[in-house]
N, C-alpha and C positions, 0 to 999 in steps of 0.2 A: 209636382207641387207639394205633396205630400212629406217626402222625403227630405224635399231643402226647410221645409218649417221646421221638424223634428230635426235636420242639421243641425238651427240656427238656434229652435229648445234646446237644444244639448251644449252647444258652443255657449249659449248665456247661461245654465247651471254652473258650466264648467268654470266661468267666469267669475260668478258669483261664488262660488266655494277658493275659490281661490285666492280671495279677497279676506276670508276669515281667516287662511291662513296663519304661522307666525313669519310673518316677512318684516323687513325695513317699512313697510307701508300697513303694516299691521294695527296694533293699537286695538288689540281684543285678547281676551284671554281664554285659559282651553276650554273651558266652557261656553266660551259663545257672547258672556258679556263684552262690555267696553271698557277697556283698562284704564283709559283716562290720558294714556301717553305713549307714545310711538317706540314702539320696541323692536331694539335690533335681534339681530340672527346670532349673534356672537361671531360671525365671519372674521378673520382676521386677515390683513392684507399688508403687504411688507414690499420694499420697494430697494433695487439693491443702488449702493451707492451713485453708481452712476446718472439712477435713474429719478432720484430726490430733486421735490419741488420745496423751494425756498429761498433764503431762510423766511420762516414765519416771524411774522410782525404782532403781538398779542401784550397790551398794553391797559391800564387802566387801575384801580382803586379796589383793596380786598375790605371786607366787611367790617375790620377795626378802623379802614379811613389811609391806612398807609398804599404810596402808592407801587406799583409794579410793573415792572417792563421789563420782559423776558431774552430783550436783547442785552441785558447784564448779564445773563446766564450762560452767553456764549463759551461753549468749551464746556459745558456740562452735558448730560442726555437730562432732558427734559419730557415730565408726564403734564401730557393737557388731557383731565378730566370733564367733560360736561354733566353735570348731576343738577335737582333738585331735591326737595328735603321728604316732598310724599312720593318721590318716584320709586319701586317698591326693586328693579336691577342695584338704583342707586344704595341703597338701604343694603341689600345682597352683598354689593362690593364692597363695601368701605371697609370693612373688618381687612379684607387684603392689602388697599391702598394705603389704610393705615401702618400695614405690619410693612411695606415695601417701604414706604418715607423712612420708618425707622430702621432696618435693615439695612438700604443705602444712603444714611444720610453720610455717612462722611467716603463715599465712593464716587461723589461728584455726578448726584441724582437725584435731582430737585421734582420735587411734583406740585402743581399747580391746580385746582378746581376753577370750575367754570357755569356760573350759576345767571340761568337770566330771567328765573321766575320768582324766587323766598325776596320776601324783604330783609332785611339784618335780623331783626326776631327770630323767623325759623331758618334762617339759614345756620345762624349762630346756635340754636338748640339741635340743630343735627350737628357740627361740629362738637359741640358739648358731650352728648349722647354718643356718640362714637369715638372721640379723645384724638381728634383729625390733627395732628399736628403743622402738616402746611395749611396755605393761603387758601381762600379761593377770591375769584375777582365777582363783584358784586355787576352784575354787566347787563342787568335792567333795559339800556337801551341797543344792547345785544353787538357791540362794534366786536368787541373780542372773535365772537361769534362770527360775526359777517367775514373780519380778517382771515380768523383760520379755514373759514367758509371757500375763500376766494384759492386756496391754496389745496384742500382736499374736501370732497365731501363730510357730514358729519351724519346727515339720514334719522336720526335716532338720538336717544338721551336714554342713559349714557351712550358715549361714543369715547374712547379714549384713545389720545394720540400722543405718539411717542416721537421725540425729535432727536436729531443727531444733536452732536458737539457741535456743530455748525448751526444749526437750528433747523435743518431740511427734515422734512417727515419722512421718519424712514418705516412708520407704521399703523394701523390705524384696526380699533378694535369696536366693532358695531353693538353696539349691547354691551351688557356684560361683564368686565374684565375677568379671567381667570386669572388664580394670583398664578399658578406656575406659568402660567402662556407669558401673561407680562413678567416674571422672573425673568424667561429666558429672550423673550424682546430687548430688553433692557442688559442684560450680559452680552446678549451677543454686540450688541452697543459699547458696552465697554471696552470689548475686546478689537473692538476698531483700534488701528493707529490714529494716536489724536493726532 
């Protein structure tokens, strides 16, 4: 009797530490407090031609009012960012997603953000603040979300996803972005036959 309590003590410590972790299910920081937002692992996951779910459908209104629909983009490699403006990954990456916009804009590599917490105030003052030269969609009641949802998990914010020419996900980065990982995400994309 003795024994299985002290099992079941140990099996629920083991539980509970497990939880503080930094996992997709996280949402603590190394010290123990509460970060405030669910943070990924920076895992990244790729998926080879064959095996691409789509094309995704991500549609709606960026912060200036114009509107955007990513199936115009067909025949590009497309970046779906999810960020808000106090998220501190989001804040981390933008300095690279900025230098990638500019790097490939004319290599047929469109990036898009995906914000569904800032009102246009702070979304617009993190744009500002970091000289973000694309879009992001203003997506409040979270459909863009749901869409890209329906087609790959996202788990975390940031989460960035990377779409073929075709529009099929051909990769998906949980946390994070590093700019060389997405450098080479996105060439090895290029270097598909379109």
């Amino acid at each position: 009797m003795r024994s299985s309590a002290r099992a079941a003590g140990l099996v629920g410590v083991a539980l509970l530490l497990a939880g503080c972790g930094p996992s997709v299910d996280g949402g603590w920081t190394e010290d123990g407090g509460e970060a405030g937002y669910v943070s990924g692992d920076e895992s990244v996951t790729t998926w080879p031609a064959d095996d691409r779910e789509g094309p995704v459908e991500v549609a709606g209104t960026d912060y200036s009012g114009a509107a955007i629909d990513i199936a115009q983009w067909r025949g590009d490699v497309v970046v779906l960012n999810t960020w808000y403006a106090e998220c501190p990954p989001c804040r981390a990456e933008a300095p690279d997603l900025v230098a990638i916009a500019g790097d490939y804009a004319d290599q047929g590599v469109r990036l898009l953000g995906i914000n569904t917490t800032d009102d246009a105030g702070a979304a617009q003052a993190f744009e500002r603040t970091f000289a973000v030269p694309y879009p992001s969609l203003d997506d409040a009641q979270s459909h863009a979300v749901a869409s890209l949802s329906g087609v790959v998990p996202l788990r975390a914010v940031p989460t960035t996803v990377v779409l073929d020419r075709e529009g099929d996900v051909a990769a998906r980065i949980l946390g994070k972005a590093d700019g060389s990982t997405l450098r080479a995400l996105i060439d090895d994309l290029l270097a598909e036959p379109a």
